[in-house]
ZAMARGU-4260 file (C-alpha; in steps of 0.2 Angstrom, whole numbers, plus 5000, padded with zeros to 4 digits):
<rodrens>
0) 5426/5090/5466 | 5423/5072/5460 | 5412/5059/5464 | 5413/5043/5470 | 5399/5031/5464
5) 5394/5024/5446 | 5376/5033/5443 | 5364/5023/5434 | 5352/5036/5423 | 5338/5027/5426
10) 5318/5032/5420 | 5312/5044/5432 | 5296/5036/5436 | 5310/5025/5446 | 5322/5041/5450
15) 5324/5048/5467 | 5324/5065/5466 | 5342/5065/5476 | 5348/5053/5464 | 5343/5064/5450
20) 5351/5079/5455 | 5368/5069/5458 | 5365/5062/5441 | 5363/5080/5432 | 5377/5087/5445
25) 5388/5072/5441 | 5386/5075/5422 | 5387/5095/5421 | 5401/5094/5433 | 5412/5081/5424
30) 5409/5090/5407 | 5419/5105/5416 | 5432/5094/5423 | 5438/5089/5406 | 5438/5105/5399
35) 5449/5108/5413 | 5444/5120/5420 | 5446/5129/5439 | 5451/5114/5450 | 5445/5118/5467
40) 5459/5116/5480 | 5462/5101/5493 | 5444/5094/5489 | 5449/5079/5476 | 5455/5064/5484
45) 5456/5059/5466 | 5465/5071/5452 | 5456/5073/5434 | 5468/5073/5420 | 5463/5085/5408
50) 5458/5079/5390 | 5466/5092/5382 | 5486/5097/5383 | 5482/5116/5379 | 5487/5127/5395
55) 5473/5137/5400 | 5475/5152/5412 | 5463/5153/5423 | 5454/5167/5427 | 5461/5177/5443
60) 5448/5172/5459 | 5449/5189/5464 | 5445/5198/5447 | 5431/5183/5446 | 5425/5188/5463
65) 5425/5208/5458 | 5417/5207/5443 | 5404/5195/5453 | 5402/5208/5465 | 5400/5222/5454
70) 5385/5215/5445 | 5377/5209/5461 | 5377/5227/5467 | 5370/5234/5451 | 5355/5219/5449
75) 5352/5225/5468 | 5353/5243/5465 | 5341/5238/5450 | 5329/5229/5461 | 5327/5244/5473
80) 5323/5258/5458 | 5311/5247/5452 | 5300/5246/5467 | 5305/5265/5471 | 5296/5268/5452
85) 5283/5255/5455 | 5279/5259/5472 | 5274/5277/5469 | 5261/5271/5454 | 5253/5254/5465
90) 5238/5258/5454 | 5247/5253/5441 | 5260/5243/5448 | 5248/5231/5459 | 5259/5215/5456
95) 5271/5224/5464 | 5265/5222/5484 | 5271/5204/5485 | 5288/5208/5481 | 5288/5225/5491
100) 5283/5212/5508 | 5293/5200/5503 | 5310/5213/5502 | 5304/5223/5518 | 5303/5207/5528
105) 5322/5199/5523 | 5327/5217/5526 | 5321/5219/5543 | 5328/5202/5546 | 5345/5205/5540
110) 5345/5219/5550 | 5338/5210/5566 | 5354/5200/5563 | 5367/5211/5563 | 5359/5222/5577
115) 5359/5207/5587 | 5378/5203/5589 | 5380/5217/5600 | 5364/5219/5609 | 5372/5232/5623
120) 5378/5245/5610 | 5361/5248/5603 | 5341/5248/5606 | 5341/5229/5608 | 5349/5233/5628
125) 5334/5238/5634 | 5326/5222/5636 | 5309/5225/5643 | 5301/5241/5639 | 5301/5256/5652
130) 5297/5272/5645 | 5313/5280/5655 | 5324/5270/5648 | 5317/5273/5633 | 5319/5293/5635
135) 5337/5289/5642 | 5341/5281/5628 | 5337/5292/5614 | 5345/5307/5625 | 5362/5298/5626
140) 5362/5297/5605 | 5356/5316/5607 | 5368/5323/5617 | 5383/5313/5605 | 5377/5319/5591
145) 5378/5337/5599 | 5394/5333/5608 | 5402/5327/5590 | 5395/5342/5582 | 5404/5353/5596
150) 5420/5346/5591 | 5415/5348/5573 | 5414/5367/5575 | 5428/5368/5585 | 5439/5358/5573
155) 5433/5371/5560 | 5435/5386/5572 | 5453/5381/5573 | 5456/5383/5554 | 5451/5363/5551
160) 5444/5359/5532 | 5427/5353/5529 | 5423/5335/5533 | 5407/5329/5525 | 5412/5338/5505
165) 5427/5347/5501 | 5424/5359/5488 | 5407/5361/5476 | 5408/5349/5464 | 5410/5335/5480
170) 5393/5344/5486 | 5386/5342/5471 | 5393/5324/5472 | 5387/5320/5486 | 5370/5327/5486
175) 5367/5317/5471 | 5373/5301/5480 | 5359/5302/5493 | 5347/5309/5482 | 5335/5296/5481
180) 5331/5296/5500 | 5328/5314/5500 | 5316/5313/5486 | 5304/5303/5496 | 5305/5313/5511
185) 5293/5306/5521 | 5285/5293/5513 | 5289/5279/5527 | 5270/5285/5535 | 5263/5288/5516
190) 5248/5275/5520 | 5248/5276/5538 | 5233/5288/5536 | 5221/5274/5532 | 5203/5273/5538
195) 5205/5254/5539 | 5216/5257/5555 | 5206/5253/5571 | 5196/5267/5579 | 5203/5269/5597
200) 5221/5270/5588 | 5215/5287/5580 | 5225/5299/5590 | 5241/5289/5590 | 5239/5286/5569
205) 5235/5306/5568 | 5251/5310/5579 | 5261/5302/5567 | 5254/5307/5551 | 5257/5325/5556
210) 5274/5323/5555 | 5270/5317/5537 | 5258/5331/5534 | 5272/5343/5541 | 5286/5335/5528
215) 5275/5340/5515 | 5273/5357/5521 | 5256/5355/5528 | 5251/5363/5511 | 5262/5375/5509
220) 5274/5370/5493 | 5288/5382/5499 | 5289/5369/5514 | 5286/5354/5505 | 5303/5345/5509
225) 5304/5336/5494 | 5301/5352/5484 | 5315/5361/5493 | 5328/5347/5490 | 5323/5346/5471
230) 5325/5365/5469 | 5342/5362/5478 | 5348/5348/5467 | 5340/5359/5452 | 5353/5374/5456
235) 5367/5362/5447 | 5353/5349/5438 | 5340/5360/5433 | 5332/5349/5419 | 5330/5335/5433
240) 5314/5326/5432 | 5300/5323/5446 | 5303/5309/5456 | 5287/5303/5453 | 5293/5300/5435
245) 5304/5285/5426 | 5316/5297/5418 | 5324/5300/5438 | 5329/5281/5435 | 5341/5284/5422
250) 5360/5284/5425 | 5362/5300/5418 | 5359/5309/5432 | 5371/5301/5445 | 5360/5295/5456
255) 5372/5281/5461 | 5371/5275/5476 | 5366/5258/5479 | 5364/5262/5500 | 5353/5277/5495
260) 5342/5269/5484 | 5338/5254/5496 | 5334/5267/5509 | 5322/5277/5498 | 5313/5259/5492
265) 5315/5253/5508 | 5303/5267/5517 | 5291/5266/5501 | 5292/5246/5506 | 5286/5250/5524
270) 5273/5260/5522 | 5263/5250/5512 | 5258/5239/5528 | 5251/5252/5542 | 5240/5240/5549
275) 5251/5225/5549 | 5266/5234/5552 | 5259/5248/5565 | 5275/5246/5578 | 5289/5244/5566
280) 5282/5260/5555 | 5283/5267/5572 | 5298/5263/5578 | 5306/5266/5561 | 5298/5284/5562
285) 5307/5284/5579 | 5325/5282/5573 | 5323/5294/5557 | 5316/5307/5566 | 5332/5311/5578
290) 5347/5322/5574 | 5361/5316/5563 | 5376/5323/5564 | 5376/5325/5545 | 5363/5333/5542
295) 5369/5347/5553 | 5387/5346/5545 | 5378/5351/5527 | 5367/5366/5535 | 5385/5373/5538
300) 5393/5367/5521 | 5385/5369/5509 | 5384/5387/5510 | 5401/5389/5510 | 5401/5382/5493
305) 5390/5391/5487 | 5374/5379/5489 | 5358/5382/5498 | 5358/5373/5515 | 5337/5376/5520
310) 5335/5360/5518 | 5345/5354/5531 | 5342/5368/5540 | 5324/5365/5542 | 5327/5346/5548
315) 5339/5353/5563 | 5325/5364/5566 | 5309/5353/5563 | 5316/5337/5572 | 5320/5344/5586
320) 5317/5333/5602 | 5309/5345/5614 | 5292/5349/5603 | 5297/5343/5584 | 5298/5327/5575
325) 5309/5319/5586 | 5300/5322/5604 | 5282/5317/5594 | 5290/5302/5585 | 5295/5294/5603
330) 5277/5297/5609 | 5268/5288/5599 | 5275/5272/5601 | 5274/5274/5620 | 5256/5279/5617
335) 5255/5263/5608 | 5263/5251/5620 | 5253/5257/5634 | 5234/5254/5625 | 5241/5237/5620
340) 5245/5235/5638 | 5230/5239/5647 | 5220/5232/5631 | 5229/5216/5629 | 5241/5214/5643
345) 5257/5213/5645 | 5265/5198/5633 | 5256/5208/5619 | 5264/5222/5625 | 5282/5216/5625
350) 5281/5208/5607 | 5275/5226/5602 | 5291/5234/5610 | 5303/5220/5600 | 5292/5227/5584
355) 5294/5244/5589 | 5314/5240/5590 | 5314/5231/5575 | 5306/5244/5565 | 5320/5257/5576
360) 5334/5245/5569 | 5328/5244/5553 | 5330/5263/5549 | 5349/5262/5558 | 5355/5250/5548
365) 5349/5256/5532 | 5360/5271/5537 | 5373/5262/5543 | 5372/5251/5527 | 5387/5252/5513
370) 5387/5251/5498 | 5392/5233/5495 | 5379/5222/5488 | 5369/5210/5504 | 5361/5194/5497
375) 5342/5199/5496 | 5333/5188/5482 | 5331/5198/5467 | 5317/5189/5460 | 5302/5183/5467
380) 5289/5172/5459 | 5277/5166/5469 | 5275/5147/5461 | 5268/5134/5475 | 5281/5122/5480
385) 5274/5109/5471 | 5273/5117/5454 | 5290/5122/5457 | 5296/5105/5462 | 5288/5099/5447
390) 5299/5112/5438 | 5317/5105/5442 | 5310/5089/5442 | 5306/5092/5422 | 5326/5103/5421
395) 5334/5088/5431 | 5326/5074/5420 | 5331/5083/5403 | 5349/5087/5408 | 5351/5069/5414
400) 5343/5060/5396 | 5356/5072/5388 | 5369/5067/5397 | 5365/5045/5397 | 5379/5035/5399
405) 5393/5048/5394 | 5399/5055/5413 | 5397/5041/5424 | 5412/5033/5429 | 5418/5046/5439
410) 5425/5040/5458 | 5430/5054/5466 | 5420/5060/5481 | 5419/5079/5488 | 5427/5082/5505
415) 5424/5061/5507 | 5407/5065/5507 | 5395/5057/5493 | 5387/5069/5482 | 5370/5060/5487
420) 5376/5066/5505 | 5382/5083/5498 | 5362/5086/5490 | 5354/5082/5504 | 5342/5094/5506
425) 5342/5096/5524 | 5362/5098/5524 | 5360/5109/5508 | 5351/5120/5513 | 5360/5125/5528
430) 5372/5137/5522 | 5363/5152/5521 | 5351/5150/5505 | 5355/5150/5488 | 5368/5163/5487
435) 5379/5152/5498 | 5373/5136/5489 | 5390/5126/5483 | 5378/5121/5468 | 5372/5137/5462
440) 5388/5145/5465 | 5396/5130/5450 | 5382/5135/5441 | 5387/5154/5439 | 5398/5165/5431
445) 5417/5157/5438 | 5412/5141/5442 | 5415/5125/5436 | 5397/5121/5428 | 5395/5142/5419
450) 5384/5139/5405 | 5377/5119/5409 | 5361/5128/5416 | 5353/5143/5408 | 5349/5156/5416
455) 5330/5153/5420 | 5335/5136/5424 | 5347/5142/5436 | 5332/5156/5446 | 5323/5140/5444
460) 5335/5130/5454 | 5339/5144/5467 | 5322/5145/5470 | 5318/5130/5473 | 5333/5129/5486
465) 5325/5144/5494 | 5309/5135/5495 | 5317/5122/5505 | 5324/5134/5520 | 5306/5137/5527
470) 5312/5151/5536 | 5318/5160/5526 | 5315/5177/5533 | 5315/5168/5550 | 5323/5179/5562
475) 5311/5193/5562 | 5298/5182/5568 | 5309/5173/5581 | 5314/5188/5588 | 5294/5197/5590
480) 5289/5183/5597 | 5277/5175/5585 | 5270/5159/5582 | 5281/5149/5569 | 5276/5157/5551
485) 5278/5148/5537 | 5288/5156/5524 | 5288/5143/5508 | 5291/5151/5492 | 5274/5152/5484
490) 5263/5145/5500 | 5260/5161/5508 | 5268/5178/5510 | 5266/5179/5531 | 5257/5171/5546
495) 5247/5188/5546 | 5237/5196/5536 | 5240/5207/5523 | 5233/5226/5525 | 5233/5225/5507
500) 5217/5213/5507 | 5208/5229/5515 | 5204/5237/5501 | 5206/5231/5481 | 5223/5237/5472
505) 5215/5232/5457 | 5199/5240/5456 | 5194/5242/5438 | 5191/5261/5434 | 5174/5270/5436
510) 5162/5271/5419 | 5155/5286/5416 | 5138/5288/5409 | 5137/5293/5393 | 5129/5309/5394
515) 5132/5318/5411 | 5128/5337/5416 | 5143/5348/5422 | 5143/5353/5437 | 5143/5370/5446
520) 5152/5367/5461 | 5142/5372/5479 | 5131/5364/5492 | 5116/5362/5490 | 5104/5367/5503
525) 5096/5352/5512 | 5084/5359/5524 | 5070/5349/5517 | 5078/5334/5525 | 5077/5337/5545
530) 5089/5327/5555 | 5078/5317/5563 | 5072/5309/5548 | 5089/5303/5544 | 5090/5281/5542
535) 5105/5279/5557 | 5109/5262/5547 | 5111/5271/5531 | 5120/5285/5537 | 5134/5276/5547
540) 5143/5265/5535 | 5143/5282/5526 | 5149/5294/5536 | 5163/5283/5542 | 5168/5279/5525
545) 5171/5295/5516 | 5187/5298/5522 | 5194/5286/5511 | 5191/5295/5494 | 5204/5304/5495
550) 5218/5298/5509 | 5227/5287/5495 | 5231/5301/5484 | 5246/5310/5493 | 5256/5295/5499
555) 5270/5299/5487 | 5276/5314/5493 | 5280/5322/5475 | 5261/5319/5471 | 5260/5336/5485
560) 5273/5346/5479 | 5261/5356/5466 | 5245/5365/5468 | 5232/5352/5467 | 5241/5337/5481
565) 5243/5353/5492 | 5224/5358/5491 | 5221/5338/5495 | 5233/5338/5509 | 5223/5351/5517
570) 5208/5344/5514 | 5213/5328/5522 | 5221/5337/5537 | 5202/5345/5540 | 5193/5329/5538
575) 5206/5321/5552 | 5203/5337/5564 | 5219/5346/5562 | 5222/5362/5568 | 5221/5376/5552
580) 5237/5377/5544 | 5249/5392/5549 | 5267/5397/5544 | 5274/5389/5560 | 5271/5371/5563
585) 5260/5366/5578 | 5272/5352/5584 | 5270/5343/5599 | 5257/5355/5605 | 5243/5350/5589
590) 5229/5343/5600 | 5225/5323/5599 | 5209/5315/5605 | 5193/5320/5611 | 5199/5337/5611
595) 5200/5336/5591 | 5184/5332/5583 | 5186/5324/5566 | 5175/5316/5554 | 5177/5299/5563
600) 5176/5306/5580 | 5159/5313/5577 | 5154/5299/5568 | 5158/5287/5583 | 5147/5301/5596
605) 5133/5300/5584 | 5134/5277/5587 | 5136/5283/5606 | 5122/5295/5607 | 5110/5283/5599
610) 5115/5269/5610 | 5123/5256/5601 | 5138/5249/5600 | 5154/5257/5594 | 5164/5245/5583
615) 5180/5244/5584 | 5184/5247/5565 | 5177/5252/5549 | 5178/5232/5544 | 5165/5228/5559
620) 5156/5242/5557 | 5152/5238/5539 | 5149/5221/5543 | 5134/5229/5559 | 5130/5239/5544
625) 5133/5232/5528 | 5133/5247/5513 | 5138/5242/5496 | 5141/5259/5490 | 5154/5260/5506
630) 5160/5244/5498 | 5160/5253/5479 | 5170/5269/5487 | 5183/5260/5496 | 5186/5251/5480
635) 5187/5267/5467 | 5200/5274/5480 | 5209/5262/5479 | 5215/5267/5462 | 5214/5288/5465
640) 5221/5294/5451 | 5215/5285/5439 | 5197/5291/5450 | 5203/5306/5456 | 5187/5317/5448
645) 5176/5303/5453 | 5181/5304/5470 | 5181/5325/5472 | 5162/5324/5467 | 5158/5309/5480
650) 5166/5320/5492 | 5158/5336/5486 | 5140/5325/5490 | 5147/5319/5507 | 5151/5335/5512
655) 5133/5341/5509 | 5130/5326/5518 | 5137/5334/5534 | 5131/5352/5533 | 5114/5345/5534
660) 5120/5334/5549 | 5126/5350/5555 | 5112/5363/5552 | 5101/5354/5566 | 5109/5355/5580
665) 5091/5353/5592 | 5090/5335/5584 | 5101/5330/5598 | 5113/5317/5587 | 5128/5327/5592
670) 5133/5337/5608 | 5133/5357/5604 | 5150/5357/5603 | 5150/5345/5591 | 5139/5354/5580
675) 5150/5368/5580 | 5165/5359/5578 | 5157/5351/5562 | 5153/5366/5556 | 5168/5375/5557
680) 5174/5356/5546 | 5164/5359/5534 | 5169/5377/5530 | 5187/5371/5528 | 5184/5354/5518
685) 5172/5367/5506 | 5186/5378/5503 | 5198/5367/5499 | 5186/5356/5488 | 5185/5372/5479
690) 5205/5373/5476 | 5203/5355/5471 | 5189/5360/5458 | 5198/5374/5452 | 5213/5364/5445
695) 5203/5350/5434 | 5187/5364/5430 | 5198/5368/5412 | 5197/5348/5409 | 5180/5345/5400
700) 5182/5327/5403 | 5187/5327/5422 | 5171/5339/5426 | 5160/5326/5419 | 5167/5314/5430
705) 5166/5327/5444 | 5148/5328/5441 | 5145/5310/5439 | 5154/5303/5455 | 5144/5318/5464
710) 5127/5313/5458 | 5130/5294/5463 | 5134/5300/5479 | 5120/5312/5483 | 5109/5298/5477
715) 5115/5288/5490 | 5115/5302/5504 | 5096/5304/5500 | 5091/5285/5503 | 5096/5291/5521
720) 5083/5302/5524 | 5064/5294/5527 | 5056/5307/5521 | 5062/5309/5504 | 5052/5322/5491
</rodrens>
């Protein structure tokens, strides 16, 4: 490289910005020249003599680009645990949200990309959505899984050695490599239980949280998938930490693979957005749920090796597609498609089926993903474009007063082009963002301006460069359909709305009182407030707000794997109307809609009954009937663990709250059925409030918070009764 032009450093109230970054480039560039350094080949039309007659030998390009390689892997591989960390602790990791959208969003679009060179060979062929096709499609890849697994056994029935490890210590190898997937089983529909979600999408969000419910075991620890692959990896690690904890970051244990660590952070990612990203959590849900091949290649090897294969054995089982994971995962998001059609029409319709393909793609490619480092921007700093500007405005100027009058009789132009020409930011930018910036690449380690810029100065500069592409995380949007979004570093994460802004991640933790009573846990009897003294107006935003206290606590599926998460795993499971939990899983066959009352449900009949109008979500319902104490519980469960005693006694008051709903069934709020059906929810929410209760009652300090979070409550249950004593 050279450069053509004498460049006058001039003020830079007179300064171009162009011309400043030709100046600084110019001088930083020149500097390396007469070290001699790394002349690139067939790009001078004019040769630089080197001011020193020592010979250097340069550094091999290929060693260079290893050794570049090798640590772009690991800063990525860095990058993913430290959301996999972060994003099982949001409570205490709020910052971290931004940067989980911002890696979801160039993952889905790097993935888009590649899918999209070869539309016919994958979901992308079916253009338009038809449910037949659909089915068709996902019993082709079924019948070539089972097809190569018949060749598999038959390979092995003919005396042919074992494919996916060859003896223990590549078991143990290899279970270690994909490790950090398995121990987040699940947690792609982690949030996807939220109340915030609109009401007429109930049934279609509880078909989908059942398979969740049903990774964790449904409450039963000895079929908490998570629990089962950490027992496993225990039989060869047994001091391994929980996932939930920092220690299961640390190299010692093995966990190596960059591939497995995206995927694990990249489901975390993903599930932080349910109502935003409703049909690609759905169509993710669609692709993880089938058969893989490898998993049934381990339920047969691993015992041989002397290794327990339940695991694997139970996802063959589970995710079959007749009445498991697999047939329910494809349901939903036909459910979904056909209400956005007859709701919205069919243009809405089609852009949800790209989503729903996108979020399909997404979960193949993660698979089909090696190990070599993609370029997805390990930082994020969300500095407004002017700030930013104003940033290598301030780097530029002070390289370029260094450097006055030293460097600036160079002639030499770069491919004929002038380096004004070169920096134009239009032309610079078209080469695929920062990572393929000519500039950025001098600047590193191997090029020929290595240590002109320091490192800040460099993420400065790459960022800026970013901040230039507007879209940057383009393709995703092009290819749903949207409205042009605007993706400028620092002026706004999406064109949409972020769930996040549903309820606070930052809610400040609960004071207690200074003195409060403990609390002997039971219901209190409530006859002395009939139902039909009860304030409608009061009781609404109420009723249809409790189910947030506790929902936010299990979305890390570790957070089950003990007593306690199990007991509040079922208690959520009676407040959305499941079926009692059993040994066997209820699959396909656990009943949806009206059929399957719920705290919601019976809420929305009780808006019916009265005449008025049924909102389509909690936000307009809160805003028909505004509550501040619903506002005050959404926030404290924002943060459940921190407010986890708090919470149990709000719910302890709200579920007194409907037993005395419940006991009046003459007042005509509810149909009969519906009383009973409350009744019989009550009976299970108290008994596992009382598991819950058990396991803090030895902490003095969370019974006091029990106590106060259940007299705050109750105070506010009884402001809805008229006739209060």
């Amino acid at each position: 490289m050279g450069f053509s032009n004498e460049v006058e450093i001039l003020p830079l109230t007179h300064l171009s910005f162009g011309l400043l970054v030709a100046a600084l480039f110019c001088t930083a560039f020149v500097s390396a020249f007469r070290a001699g350094k790394y002349f690139p080949h067939n790009e001078l039309k004019e040769k630089v003599r080197p001011s020193l007659s020592v010979k250097r030998e340069p550094v091999p390009i290929r060693q260079t680009a290893k050794l570049a390689t090798e640590q772009t892997a690991f800063s990525e591989m860095e990058l993913y645990k430290g959301l996999y960390f972060k994003l099982q602790h949001l409570e205490d990791y709020p910052e971290v949200i931004p940067i989980a959208k911002q890696s979801l969003l160039w993952l889905l679009s790097e993935g888009l990309k590649d899918f999209s060179k070869n539309r016919e060979d994958n979901i992308l062929s079916i253009r338009d959505f038809d449910k037949d096709k659909l089915a068709k499609f996902l019993s082709d890849h079924h019948q070539k899984v089972t097809e190569s697994y018949k060749e598999y056994i038959a390979q092995r029935q003919s005396g042919g050695a074992r494919q996916l490890v060859r003896d223990r210590e590549d078991a143990e190898r290899w279970l270690r490599k994909i490790a950090p997937l398995k121990l987040v089983d699940g947690a792609w529909l982690g949030h996807f239980n939220k109340i915030t979600m609109p009401f007429a999408l109930r049934p279609i969000v509880k078909q989908t949280w059942q398979i969740f419910t049903e990774e964790l075991g449904d409450g039963n620890i000895n079929q908490h998938h998570v629990y089962i692959f950490e027992e496993l990896l225990k039989q060869f690690e047994p001091m391994l930490p929980s996932p939930m904890e920092k220690e299961i970051l640390h190299p010692r244990y093995k966990f190596d693979s960059l591939k497995y660590w995206r995927m694990g952070a990249a489901q975390l990612m993903i599930s932080l957005f349910p109502n935003e990203f409703l049909p690609e959590i759905l169509g993710f849900n669609m692709h993880f749920e089938m058969l893989q091949l490898d998993t049934m290649q381990a339920a047969k090897e691993l015992p041989e090796v002397g290794l327990d294969p339940y695991y694997f054995l139970l996802h063959v089982s589970i995710d079959n597609c007749h009445s498991g994971h697999a047939a329910m995962s494809m349901n939903a998001p036909v459910n979904y498609i056909q209400h956005i059609l007859e709701t919205e029409g069919e243009e809405a319709a089609q852009i949800v089926w790209r989503r729903v393909q996108t979020g399909y793609i997404f979960s193949e490619w993660l698979g089909q993903k090696d190990e070599k480092a993609t370029d997805i921007p390990l930082e994020y700093d969300n500095i407004p474009c002017d700030k930013l500007e104003a940033q290598v405005l301030k780097i530029f100027s002070a390289k370029a007063h260094a450097a006055h009058g030293l460097h600036c009789g160079c002639k030499a132009k770069i491919k004929n082009r002038s380096l004004d020409d070169w920096l134009d930011p239009v032309k610079f930018t078209n080469e695929e963002w920062h990572n393929k910036s000519r500039l950025v690449t001098e600047l590193r380690w191997g090029g020929k301006m290595f240590g002109s810029f320091t490192r800040d100065e460099v993420c400065i500069l790459a960022q800026w460069i970013d901040s230039m592409r507007p879209h940057r995380i383009p393709y995703y949007y092009d290819f749903a359909g949207f409205a042009a979004a605007s993706h400028c570093q620092g002026c706004g994460v999406s064109n949409s709305s972020a769930v996040t802004a549903d309820k606070s991640n930052v809610a400040p933790a609960l004071k207690l009182e200074t003195t409060v009573l403990a609390h002997t846990l039971h219901i209190k009897q409530s006859s002395d407030h009939p139902v039909a003294d009860i304030d409608l107006s009061l009781l609404i935003p109420l009723w249809h707000t409790q189910p947030c206290l506790l929902e936010s606590f299990v979305y890390a599926p570790a957070r089950t794997a003990d007593k306690l998460g199990s007991a509040v795993l079922c208690l959520l499971r009676a407040q959305f109307g499941f079926q009692s939990e059993s040994p066997i899983a209820t699959g396909i066959h656990e009943p949806y809609g009206e059929e399957a009352a719920d705290i919601v449900s019976i809420g929305l009949e009780m808006i019916e009954r009265a005449s008025l109008q049924v909102p389509p979500d909690l936000k307009s319902l809160l805003a028909r009937w505004p509550s501040e104490f619903s506002e005050k519980m959404l926030q404290l469960s924002s943060k459940p663990l921190q407010n986890f005693s708090v919470l149990l006694g709000m719910s302890m008051a709200m579920l007194e709250l409907q037993e005395t709903v419940a006991k009046d069934s003459g007042s005509g709020l509810l149909s009969p059925q519906s009383y009973i059906n409350l009744q019989a929810l009550v009976r299970r929410q108290y008994h596992y409030l009382q598991e819950c209760y058990k396991c803090i009652s030895s902490d003095e300090k969370a019974v006091e918070e029990f106590s106060h979070g259940y007299r705050l409550a109750r105070s506010e249950v009884q402001k809805c009764f008229k006739n209060q004593d």
